[in-house]
ROTIKOL-661206 format. One record per residue (C-alpha): x, y, z. Coordinates in pm, whole numbers, plus 50000, padded with zeros to 5 digits. Example, Ala and Ser with C-alpha at 12.3 -4.5 7.8 and 13.67 -1.06 7.14 Angstrom:
512304955050780
513674989450714
REM end
This chain:
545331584347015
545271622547027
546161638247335
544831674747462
547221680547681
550341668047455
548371689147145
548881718747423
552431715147445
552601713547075
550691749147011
553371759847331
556221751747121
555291766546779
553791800146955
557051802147151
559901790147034
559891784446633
560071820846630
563101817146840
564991792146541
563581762446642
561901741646393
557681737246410
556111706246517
553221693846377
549961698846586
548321665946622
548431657047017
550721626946926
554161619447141
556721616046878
560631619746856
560021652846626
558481664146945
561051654847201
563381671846972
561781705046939
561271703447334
565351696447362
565911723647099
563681747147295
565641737847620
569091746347438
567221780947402
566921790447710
570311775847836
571841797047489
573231768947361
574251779047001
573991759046789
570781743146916
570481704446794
568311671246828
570891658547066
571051662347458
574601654747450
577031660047700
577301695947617
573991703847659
573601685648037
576911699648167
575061735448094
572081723848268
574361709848568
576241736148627
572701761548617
570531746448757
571171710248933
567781711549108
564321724648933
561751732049150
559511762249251
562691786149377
565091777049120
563141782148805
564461803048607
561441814748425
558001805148326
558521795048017
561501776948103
558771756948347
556161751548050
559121729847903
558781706548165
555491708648195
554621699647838
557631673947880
555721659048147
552601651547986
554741639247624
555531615547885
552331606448026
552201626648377
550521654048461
551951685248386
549781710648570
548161734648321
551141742048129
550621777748305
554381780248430
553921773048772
555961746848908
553301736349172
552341704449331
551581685849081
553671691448871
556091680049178
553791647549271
554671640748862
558481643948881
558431621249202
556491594349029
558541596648724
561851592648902
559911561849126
559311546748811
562981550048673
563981534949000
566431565549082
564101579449369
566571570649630
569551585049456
567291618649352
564691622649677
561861645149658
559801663049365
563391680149252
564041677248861
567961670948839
569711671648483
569981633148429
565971628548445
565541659648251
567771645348053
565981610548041
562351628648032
563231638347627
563431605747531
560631584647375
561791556447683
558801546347885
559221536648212
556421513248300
555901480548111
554371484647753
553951455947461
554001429547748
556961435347837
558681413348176
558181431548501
561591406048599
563311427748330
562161459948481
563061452148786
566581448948682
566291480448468
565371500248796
568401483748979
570771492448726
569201530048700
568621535449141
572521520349165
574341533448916
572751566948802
575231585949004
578231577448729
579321597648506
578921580148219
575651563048293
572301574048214
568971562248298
567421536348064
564211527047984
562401509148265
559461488247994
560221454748046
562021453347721
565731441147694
567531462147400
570721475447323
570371502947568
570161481947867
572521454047740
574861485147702
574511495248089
574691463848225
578141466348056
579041493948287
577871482048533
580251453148599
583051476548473
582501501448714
581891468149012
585681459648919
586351491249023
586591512548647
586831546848734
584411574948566
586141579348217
587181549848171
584221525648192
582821523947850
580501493147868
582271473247597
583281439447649
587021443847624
589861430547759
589711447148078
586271435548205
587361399348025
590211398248270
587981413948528
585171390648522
587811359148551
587731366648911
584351369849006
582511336348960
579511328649161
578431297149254
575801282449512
575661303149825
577531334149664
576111366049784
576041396749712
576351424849437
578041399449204
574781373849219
572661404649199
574511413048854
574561377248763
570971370848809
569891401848645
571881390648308
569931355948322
566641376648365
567661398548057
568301366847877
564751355447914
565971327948154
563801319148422
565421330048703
564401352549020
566531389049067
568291385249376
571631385949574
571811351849666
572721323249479
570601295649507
569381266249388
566911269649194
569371295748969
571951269748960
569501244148825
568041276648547
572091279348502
573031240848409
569621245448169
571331277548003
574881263347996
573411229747806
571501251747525
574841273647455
576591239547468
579191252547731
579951229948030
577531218648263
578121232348628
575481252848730
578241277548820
578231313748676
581941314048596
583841333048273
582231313547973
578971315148134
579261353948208
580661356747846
577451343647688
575211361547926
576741394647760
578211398747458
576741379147148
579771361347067
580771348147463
583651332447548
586281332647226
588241312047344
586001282847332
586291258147031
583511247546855
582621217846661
581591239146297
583201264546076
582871281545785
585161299745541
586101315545218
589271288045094
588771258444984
589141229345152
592131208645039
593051174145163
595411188345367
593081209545500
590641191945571
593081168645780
593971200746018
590451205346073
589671173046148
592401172346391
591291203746544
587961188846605
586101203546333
582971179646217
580811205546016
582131229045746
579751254245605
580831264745256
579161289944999
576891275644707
578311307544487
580331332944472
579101371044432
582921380444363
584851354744233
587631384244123
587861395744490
587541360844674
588361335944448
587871304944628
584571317944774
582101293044661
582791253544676
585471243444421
585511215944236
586471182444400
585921200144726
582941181844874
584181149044769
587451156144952
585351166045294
583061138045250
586031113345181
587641130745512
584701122345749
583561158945756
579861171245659
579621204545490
576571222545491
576141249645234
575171290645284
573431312545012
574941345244961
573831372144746
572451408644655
573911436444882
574761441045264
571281463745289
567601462345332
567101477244930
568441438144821
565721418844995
562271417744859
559921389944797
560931389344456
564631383344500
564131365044781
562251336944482
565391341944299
567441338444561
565901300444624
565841295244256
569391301044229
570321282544528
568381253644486
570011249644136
573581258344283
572591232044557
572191205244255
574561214344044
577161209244370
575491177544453
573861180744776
571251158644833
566921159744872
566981173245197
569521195645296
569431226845477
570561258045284
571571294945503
570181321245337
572221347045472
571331381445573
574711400445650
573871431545736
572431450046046
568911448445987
566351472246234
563671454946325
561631475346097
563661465645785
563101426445891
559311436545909
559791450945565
562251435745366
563681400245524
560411386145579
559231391545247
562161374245092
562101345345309
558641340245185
560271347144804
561911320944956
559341299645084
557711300644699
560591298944517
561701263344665
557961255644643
558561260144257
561771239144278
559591209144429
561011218544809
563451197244784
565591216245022
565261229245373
565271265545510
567861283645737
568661318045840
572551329145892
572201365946029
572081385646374
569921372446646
567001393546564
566521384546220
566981347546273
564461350346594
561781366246388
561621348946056
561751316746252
558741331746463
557141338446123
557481299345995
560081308045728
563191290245850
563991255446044
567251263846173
569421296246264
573131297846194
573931329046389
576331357846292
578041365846662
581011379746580
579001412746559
578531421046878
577851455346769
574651450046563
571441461046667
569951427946609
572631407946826
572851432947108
570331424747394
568731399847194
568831365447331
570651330647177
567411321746882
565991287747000
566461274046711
569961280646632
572421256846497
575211271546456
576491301346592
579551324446431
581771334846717
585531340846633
587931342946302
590721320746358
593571303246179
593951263946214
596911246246053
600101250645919
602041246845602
600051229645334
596861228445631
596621268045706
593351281645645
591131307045765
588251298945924
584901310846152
584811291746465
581361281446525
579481265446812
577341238146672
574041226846903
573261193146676
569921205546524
571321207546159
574461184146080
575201195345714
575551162645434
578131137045476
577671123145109
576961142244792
575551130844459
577951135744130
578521170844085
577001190443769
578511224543778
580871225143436
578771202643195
577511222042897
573981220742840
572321194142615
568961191642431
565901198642621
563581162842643
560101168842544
559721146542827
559651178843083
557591199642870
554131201943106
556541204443409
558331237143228
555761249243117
553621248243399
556351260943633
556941293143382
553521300743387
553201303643741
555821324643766
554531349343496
551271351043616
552591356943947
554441389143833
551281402143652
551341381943309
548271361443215
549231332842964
547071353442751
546121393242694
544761410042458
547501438542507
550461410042361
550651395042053
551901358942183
550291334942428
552621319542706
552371285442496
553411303742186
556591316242305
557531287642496
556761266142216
559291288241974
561871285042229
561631250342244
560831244541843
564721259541861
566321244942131
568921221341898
569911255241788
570121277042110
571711245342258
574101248641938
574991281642031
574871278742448
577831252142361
579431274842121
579721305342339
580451285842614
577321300042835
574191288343010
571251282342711
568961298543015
570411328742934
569771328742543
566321310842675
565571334242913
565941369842714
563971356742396
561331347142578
561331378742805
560901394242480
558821377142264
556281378142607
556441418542538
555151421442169
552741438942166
550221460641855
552321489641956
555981468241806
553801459941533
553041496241385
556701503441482
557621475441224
555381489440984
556871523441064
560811510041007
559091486140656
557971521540497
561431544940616
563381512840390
560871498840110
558741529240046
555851504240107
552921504640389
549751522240489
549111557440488
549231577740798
552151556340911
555291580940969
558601565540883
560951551441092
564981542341046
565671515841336
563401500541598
563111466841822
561991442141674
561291401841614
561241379741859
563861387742031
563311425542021
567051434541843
566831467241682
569341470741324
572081489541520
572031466941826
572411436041596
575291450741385
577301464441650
576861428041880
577861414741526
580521436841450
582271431641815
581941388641812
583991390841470
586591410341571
587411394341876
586981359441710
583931341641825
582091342741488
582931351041145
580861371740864
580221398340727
580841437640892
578191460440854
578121497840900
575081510841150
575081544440960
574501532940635
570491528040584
570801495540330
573041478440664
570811488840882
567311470940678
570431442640601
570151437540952
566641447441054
564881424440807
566451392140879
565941396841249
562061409041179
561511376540966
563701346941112
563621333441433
566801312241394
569021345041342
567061362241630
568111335541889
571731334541701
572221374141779
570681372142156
574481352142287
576141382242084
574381408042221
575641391742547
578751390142496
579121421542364
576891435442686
579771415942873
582361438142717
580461468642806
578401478142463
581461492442324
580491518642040
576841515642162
575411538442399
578261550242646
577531530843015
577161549743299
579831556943563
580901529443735
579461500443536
582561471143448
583671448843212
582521414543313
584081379443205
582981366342939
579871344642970
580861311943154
579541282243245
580061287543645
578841330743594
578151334943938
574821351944034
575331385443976
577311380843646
574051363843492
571951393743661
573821422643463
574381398543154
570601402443134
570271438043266
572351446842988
570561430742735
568281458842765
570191486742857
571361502343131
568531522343318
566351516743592
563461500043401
566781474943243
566811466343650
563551462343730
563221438243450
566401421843503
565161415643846
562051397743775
563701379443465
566081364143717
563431338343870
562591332043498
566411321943450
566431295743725
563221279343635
564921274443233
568081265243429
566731242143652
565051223743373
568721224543200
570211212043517
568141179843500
568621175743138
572701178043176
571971151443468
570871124143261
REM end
């Protein structure tokens, strides 16, 4: 809602100072950071700070300190300088007087209130404004309780500021009722500077020094004191139920055992290291050894005997690989879950794809996504059942879960709906993500990524309650034959991963497709299509859903023919004809009329010639065909007959039998891949940065089969957007493949 007072301070600050270099606000009486900048700019100003900037850094509040370490009515240094505060003031939600420049007595009632409110009104007495609250007043913090936040947790935030203000190194935090990283951050520094860190050296990270630290300042039942004051507050900020106070009672010991049990550390009721540890920093107590793992190397026999031995019963492993050049043993290798299972160990699988940002998670990828994993899931042999980590490694904002994770958890949610469900949903990522899209119904289980403490979404966000695993340390267990690199992981017992694993299906070549399935494909592909915007029928393309699904099909001994050939998935010869033959549309047909009348002479008037264009069903213009052609026979894979893209007669050669016969339109579409594979040589040059890529291969990981059919089409950014949604349309031929290979 629009504010007078705050659309005052606005006019203030574009009258005044954007004249003076700082940039204008916009004039809508809304609080915003843009605002709090231009006021901080405008402050630089009249300190003449140069360069001015968004930040109140240290720079700018040693200026202010050594100037003026009290603001009131004698020590302002002008009236405008006073109009800062004032308008400050009311961005804030106090009154600011009439923004006249008079630094009266209510604008001194205001400063009081705001500094009882941040809890420092002990440390700074009186209506005064010193630097650190000037400081703190530019900031979008509030400091009373907003979004229902815990008045136990702003308590604690008043502590922290009232106590430790003073420091050099600490500033006041928000007092809203709101843990975050801010506050996780001070409480940091706090117990640093309780063990006695001097000014400088106190950092509030959990390092070695406050580890060691902290090993000597347990509390237990009838502590008192500072120490149970600090311990209590990190409970609190952990959304424990537990009272703020000095003395350990208990009723905090009992809260304590209740804690200790749901981190699975031991049971005391004590607040000694391990407990502290988990309290906070995400990952707790490294030294502890957990029960699960995960890693990157496959899991030998010998392996899996030092695990064992270490106490390892759950081994999370990767259903693909996104790199298998870079990490070769990545996904699970053949033999590998028979070796675990025949070891007593249960492996429970992760999903791994797309980038390490919020641009690689949308709805739609988050369908292909469960697509592709439920397929890799088969093909590997897990059972009905399982529980598959779809994993979100990166350091999502809250606003980038809101608009990207959740959205492809529920690409998620339909994707496996598509697949029949047959597998459960769980979340690896930082705390935040797995707290929210299990708040939003979209996972069963969270396998938490720890080890960054540093993320946003792990720092002062508490243990998710429904986590089963969670990632705290990289270790090495083993030697000899039995090294290997592993995660440690806590395990709590709410997912166990599969003990026993059906026959594996990764390396079989495809076979025929059993009419058998033919209502359950074509049902499945529909859906899909219409989903993305494509009606089984429309009067703007040529063939019906049924049409081009039947042609597929009327050719599968053939694309099976070549799928064993060219040692690739059919999907993808499946998947691009179809794509295409979807697209015709009248506009490909006066095209063909247009390329019929550039070779024959023949064709209706008003038609202007054309040399080369797209065309049959799978849209393979002359050139395109010859070169794939061209490339497959001199590297071996096919023989016949060279042509030459610049001569006309090769060109119509080409064009024609692709334009009339389906059978050498599905024989060019595994050419053009491989070909794509090798980078289109002598087609149109790639752009910077795009590789050669293997060969098509039975076990193409993910992102192989995604630029295999980017390619197909080209390399710009409507090649992508298509790729993308043809991906889903992959997995549904594939997982129709996968059951046919099964039987």
């Amino acid at each position: 809602m629009a504010d007078g007072m705050v659309l005052r301070a606005q006019k203030f600050i574009n009258q005044v100072y954007v004249p003076r270099g700082v940039p204008a606000v916009a004039e809508d009486g809304r609080t915003s950071w843009e605002l709090m900048y231009a006021l901080t700019r405008s402050l630089q100003y009249e300190l003449a700070i140069s360069p001015q900037s968004d930040s109140f850094g240290p720079g700018t509040l040693s200026v202010l300190t050594s100037k003026y370490p009290k603001l009131n009515s004698a020590t302002m240094p002008s009236a405008d300088f006073c109009r800062l505060i004032q308008s400050a003031l009311y961005c804030k939600g106090y009154d600011g007087g009439d923004i006249d420049g008079l630094y009266n007595s209510r604008v001194s009632a205001s400063v009081t209130k705001l500094k009882a409110d941040m809890g420092v009104d002990l440390a700074y007495p009186g209506g005064d404004l010193t630097p650190k609250v000037f400081k703190a007043l530019l900031t979008m913090d509030p400091y009373v309780v907003v979004n229902g936040g815990s008045a136990g947790v702003r308590e604690v935030q008043q502590w922290l500021n009232g106590r430790y203000v003073q420091r050099q190194d600490f500033f006041i935090i928000p007092c809203d009722g709101h843990h975050s990283r801010t506050v996780a951050k001070s409480m940091l520094l706090a117990i640093q500077y309780e063990l006695g860190m001097a000014d400088g050296v106190a950092n509030g990270v959990f390092g070695p020094g406050t580890r060691s630290g902290l090993g000597g300042h347990s509390v237990s039942l009838q502590s008192q004191g500072t120490w149970v004051l600090l311990f209590s507050a990190a409970m609190i900020l952990n959304q424990r139920n537990a009272t703020f106070g000095g003395v350990y009672t208990a009723a905090l010991a009992a809260e304590v055992k209740a804690f200790q049990a749901f981190c699975v550390l031991p049971v005391t009721g004590n607040g000694d290291f391990s407990t502290w540890a988990s309290l906070l920093v995400s990952y707790g107590d490294q030294d502890r050894r957990g029960s699960a793992c995960d890693g990157v190397t496959k899991v030998t026999q010998a392996r899996a005997d030092a695990l064992k031995g270490a106490g390892y019963k759950y081994i999370g492993r990767y259903l693909t690989n996104p790199d298998p050049i870079g990490i070769a043993e990545k996904a699970i290798q053949p033999g590998e879950l028979a070796t675990i299972a025949g070891s007593g160990l249960r492996c429970f699988p992760i999903y791994q794809t797309y980038g390490r940002a919020a641009s690689g998670f949308t709805r739609t990828r988050g369908r292909d996504a469960a697509l592709a994993a439920a397929n890799a899931a088969k093909n590997h042999g897990f059972k009905d059942g399982s529980r598959i980590f779809f994993a979100v490694d990166f350091d999502a904002y809250d606003f980038e879960i809101t608009d990207n994770v959740i959205p492809y958890f529920q690409g998620i949610r339909d994707g496996l709906a598509m697949f029949g469900n047959p597998y459960a949903v769980g979340v690896y990522g930082p705390r935040n993500v797995c707290i929210r899209v299990g708040e939003a119904g979209l996972s069963t289980a969270s396998f938490v990524s720890d080890m960054s403490s540093g993320f946003s979404g792990n720092y002062g966000y508490p243990l998710p309650p429904d986590w089963a695993y969670d990632q705290i340390v990289t270790i090495n267990v083993g030697s000899g034959a039995g090294a290997i690199n592993i995660d440690n992981n806590m395990a709590s017992g709410r997912d166990t991963g599969q003990g026993s694993f059906n026959a594996p299906a990764t390396e079989k070549p495809d076979v025929n497709f059993s009419t058998d399935y033919w209502g359950g494909l074509h049902g499945d592909i529909s859906s899909y299509m219409v989903s993305i915007g494509y009606p089984d029928s429309s009067a703007t393309r040529i063939f019906t859903h049924t049409q081009c699904l039947e042609t597929i099909i009327a050719n599968d001994a053939l694309v099976t023919a070549l799928a064993r050939k060219h040692n690739m998935r059919k999907a993808l010869i499946q998947t691009s004809a179809y794509w295409e033959m979807r697209h015709y549309d009248p506009v490909d047909l006066g095209v063909d009329a247009a390329v019929t009348l550039y070779h024959t002479g023949t064709g209706a008037s008003g038609v202007v010639p054309l040399r080369d264009s797209s065309t049959g069903i799978a849209q393979i213009s002359g050139e395109v065909g010859i070169r794939a052609w061209n490339y497959c026979i001199d590297a071996g894979y096919i023989t016949g007959e060279i042509l030459n893209s610049a001569v006309d007669a090769d060109i119509w050669k080409m064009w024609h039998k692709l334009n009339q016969e389906n059978p050498h339109s599905l024989t060019t579409v595994p050419l053009i891949h491989i070909w794509g594979a090798g980078g289109k040589p002598g087609g149109q040059n790639p752009p910077a940065g795009e590789k050669v890529l293997r060969t098509p291969q039975l076990n193409y990981t993910d992102e192989e089969t995604f630029e295999i059919l980017r390619r197909y089409q080209g390399w710009g950014t409507m090649a992508e957007e298509h790729a993308q949604k043809r991906m889903p349309l992959y997995q549904l031929f594939e997982k129709y493949n996968l059951i046919m290979r099964g039987m």
